[in-house]
C-alpha positions as CSV (number, residue, x, y, z in Angstrom):
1,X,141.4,55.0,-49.8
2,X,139.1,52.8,-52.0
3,X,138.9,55.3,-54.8
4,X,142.9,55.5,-54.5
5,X,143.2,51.9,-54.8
6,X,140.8,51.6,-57.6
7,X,142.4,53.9,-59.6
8,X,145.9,52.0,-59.4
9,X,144.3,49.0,-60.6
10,X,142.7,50.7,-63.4
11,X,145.5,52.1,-64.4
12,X,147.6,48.8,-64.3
13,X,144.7,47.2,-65.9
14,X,144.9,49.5,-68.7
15,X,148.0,49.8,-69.1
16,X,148.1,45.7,-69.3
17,X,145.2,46.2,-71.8
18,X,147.0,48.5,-73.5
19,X,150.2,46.1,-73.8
20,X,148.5,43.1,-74.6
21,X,146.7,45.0,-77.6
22,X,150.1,46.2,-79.1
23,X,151.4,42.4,-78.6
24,X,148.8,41.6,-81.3
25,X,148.3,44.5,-83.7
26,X,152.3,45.4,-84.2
27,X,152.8,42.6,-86.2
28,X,149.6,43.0,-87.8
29,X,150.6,46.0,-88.4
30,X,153.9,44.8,-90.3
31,X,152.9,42.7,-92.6
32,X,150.3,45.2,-93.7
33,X,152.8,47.9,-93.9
34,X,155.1,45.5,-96.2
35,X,152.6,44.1,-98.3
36,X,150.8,47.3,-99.3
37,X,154.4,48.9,-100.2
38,X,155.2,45.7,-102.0
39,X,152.0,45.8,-104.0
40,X,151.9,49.3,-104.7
41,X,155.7,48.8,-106.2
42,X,155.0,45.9,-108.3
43,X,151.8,46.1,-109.3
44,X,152.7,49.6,-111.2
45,X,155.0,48.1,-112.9
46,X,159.1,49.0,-112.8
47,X,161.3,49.8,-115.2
48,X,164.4,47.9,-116.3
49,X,166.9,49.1,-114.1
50,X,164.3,49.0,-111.0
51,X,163.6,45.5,-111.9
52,X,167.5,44.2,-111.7
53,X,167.0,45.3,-108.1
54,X,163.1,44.4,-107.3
55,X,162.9,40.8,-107.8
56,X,162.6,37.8,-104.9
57,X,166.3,36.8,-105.5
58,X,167.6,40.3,-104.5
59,X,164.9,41.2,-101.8
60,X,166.0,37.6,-99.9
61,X,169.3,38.1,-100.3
62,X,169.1,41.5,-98.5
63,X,166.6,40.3,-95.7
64,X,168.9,37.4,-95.3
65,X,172.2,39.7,-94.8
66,X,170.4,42.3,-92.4
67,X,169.3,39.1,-90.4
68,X,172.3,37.6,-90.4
69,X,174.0,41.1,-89.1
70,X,171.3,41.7,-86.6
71,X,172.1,38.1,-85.2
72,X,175.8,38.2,-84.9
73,X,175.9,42.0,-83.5
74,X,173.3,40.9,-80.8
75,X,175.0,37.6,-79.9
76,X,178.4,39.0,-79.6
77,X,176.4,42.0,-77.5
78,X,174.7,39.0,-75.0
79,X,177.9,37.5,-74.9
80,X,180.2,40.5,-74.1
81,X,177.6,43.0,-72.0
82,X,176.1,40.4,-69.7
83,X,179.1,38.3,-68.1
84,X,180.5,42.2,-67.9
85,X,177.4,43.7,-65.9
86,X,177.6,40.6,-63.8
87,X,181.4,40.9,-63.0
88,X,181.5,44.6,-62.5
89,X,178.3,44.1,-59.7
90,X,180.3,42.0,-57.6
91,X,181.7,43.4,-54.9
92,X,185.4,42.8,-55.8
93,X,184.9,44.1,-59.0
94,X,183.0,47.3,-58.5
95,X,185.5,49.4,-59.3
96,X,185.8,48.3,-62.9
97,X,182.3,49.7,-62.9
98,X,182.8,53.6,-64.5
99,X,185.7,51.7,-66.4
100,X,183.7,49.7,-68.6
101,X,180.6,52.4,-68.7
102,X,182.8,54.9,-70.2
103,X,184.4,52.2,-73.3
104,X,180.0,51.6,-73.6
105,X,179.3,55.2,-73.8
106,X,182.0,56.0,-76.7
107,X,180.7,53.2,-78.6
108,X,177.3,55.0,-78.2
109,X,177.8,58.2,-78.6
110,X,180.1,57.9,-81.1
111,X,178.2,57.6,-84.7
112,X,177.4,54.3,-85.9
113,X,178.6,54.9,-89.7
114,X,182.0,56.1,-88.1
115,X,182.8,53.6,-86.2
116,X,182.2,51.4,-89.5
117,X,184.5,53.3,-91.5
118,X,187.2,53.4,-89.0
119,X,187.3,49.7,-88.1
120,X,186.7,48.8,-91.9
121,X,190.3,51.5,-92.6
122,X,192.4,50.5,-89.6
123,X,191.5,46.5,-90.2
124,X,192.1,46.8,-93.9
125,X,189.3,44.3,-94.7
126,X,187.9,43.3,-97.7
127,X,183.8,43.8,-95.9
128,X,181.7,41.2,-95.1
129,X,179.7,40.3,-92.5
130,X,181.6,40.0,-89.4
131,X,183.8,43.6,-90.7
132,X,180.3,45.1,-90.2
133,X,179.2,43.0,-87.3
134,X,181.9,43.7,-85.0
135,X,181.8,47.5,-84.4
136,X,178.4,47.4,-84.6
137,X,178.2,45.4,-81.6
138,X,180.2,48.0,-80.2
139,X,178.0,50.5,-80.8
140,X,175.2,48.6,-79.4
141,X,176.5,47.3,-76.1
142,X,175.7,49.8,-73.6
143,X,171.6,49.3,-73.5
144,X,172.6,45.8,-72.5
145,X,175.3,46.2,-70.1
146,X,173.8,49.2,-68.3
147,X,170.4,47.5,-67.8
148,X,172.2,43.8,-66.8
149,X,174.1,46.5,-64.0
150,X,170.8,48.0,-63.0
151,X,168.8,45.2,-63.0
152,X,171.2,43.7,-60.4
153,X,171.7,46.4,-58.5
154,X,168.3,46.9,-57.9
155,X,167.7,43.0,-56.3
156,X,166.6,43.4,-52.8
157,X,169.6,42.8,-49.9
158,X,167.3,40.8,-47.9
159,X,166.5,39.0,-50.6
160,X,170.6,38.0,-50.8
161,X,171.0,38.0,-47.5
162,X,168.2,35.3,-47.2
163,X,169.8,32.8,-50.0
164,X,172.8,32.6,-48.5
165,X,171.1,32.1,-44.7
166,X,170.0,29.1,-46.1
167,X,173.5,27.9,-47.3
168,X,173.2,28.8,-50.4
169,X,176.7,29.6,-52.3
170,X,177.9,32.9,-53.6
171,X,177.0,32.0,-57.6
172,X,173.7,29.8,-56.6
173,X,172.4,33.0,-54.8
174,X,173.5,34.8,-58.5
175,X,171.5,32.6,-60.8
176,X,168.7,31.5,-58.6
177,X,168.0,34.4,-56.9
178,X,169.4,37.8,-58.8
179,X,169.5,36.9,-62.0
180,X,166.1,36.0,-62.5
181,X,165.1,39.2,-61.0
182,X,167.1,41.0,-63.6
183,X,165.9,39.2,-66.6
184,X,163.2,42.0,-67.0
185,X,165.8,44.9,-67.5
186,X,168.5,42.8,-69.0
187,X,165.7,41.8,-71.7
188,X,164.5,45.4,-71.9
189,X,168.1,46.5,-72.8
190,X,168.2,43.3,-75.4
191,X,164.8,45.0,-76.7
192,X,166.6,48.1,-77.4
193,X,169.9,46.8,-79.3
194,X,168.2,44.4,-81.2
195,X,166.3,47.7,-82.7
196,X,169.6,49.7,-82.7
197,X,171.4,46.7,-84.0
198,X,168.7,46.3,-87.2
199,X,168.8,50.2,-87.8
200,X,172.6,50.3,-88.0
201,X,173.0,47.1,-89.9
202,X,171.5,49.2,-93.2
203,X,175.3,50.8,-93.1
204,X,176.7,47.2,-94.0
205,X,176.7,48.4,-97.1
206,X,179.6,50.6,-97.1
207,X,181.9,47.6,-96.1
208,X,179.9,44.9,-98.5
209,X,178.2,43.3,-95.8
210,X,174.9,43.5,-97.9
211,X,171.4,44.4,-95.9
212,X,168.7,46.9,-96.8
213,X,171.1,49.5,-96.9
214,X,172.3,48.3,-100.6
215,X,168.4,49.1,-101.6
216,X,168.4,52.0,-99.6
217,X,172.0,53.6,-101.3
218,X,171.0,52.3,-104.8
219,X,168.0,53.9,-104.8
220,X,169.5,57.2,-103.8
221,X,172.8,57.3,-105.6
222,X,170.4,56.2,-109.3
223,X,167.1,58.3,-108.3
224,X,164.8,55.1,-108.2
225,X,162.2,55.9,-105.8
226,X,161.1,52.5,-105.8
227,X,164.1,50.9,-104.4
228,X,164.6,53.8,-102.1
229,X,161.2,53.4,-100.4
230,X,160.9,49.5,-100.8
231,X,164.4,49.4,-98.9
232,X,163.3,52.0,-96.6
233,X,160.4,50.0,-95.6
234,X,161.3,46.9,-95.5
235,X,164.6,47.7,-93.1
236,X,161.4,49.9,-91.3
237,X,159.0,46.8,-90.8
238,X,162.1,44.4,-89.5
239,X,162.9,46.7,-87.0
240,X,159.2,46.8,-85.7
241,X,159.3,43.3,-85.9
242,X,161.9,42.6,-84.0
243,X,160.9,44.9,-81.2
244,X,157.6,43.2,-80.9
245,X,159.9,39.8,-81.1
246,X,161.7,41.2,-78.1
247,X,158.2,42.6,-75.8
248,X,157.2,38.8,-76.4
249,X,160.2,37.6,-74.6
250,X,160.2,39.8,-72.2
251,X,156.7,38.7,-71.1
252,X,157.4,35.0,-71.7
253,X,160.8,35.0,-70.0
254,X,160.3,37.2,-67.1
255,X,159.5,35.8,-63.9
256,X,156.1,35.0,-63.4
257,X,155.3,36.9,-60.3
258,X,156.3,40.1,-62.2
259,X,154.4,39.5,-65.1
């Protein structure tokens, strides 16, 4: 029995360690990643054309337009998938359940450049930022809205049933016991479309919303490697970035006792 429980605790332990570790190198890791590419690509020199593309002015301009995507697409996710996964666990609304899972899975299965194309056609648009941002959000709403289901579903009854033995209402049993029981999932699913949401936002470019992708499809369509890679990278590193951004929330804003 000793040797069993010993085990566990190395295991949690380690796996803790292991956590903790990646908290501090990932971003370590990032900047290195970026800074080496940058050095390597401007300190052998670029040619003309690579150079009307390579300069401060056009690399901010693209971080700022893939930020600016990756913030809109995972606001409008928060504020669509989470009052959803909270409405369809309530016991008048179950039903609505498979309903709303099914639109999800479309938006997921379906391919992200697709859905772009489609809503940028059938709009008639000129592009931009919320053109882009809108189906995007689409295609990243299911990690959200499943895990916000699932992370309610799995709260303990007695745990419920003992809120509301001590008079507490339907919706203060909802935030003050349930929900903060779910933040670990809902955050987990958060974690995953912000990295969908940063990986899809390099198709902007197809409806003039901008991004990495420009640096990306410049570099392909005129055979500079250097924009292709530096574009590559760059939309690489903010991905991993923002992943580590989202394990720090998740252990900062997950209850304490689960931590």
């Amino acid at each position: 029995m000793t040797a069993v429980v010993e085990s566990g605790f190395s295991t949690e332990s380690g796996s803790r360690g292991a956590e903790r570790f990646r908290l501090f190198a990932q971003p370590i890791a990032v900047v290195v990643l970026v800074a080496v590419t940058l050095g390597w690509v401007f300190g052998t020199g670029l040619t003309a054309t690579e150079a009307t593309t390579l300069n401060a002015t056009s690399l901010l301009t693209a971080l700022r337009d893939h930020v600016a995507m990756t913030l809109v697409v995972v606001v409008l996710v928060v504020l669509l998938a989470v009052p959803l996964g909270v409405l369809v666990t309530r016991r008048w609304a179950r039903f609505l359940a498979p309903i709303f899972l099914a639109i999800a899975n479309i938006g997921q299965a379906a391919p992200a450049l697709g859905v772009l194309v489609l809503w940028f056609i059938v709009t008639g648009a000129v592009g931009g930022l919320w053109v882009a941002a809108l189906p995007l959000a689409f295609y990243s709403l299911l990690p959200v809205l499943r895990n916000t289901m699932v992370g309610l579903q799995q709260v303990d009854p007695a745990l419920i049933d003992a809120g509301r033995g001590i008079g507490m209402s339907s919706s203060a049993v909802l935030w003050r016991v349930e929900f903060p029981l779910a933040i670990p999932l809902i955050l987990a699913g958060l974690r995953t479309s912000l990295v969908l949401a940063v990986g899809t936002a390099t198709f902007g470019m197809f409806v003039n919303a901008g991004g990495f992708g420009l640096l990306i499809d410049t570099g392909y369509k005129l055979n500079l490697t250097k924009v292709l890679i530096t574009g590559s990278v760059l939309a690489v590193a903010l991905a991993l970035l923002v992943d580590w951004l989202g394990a720090v929330a998740e252990q900062f804003f997950g209850p304490k006792g689960l931590r």
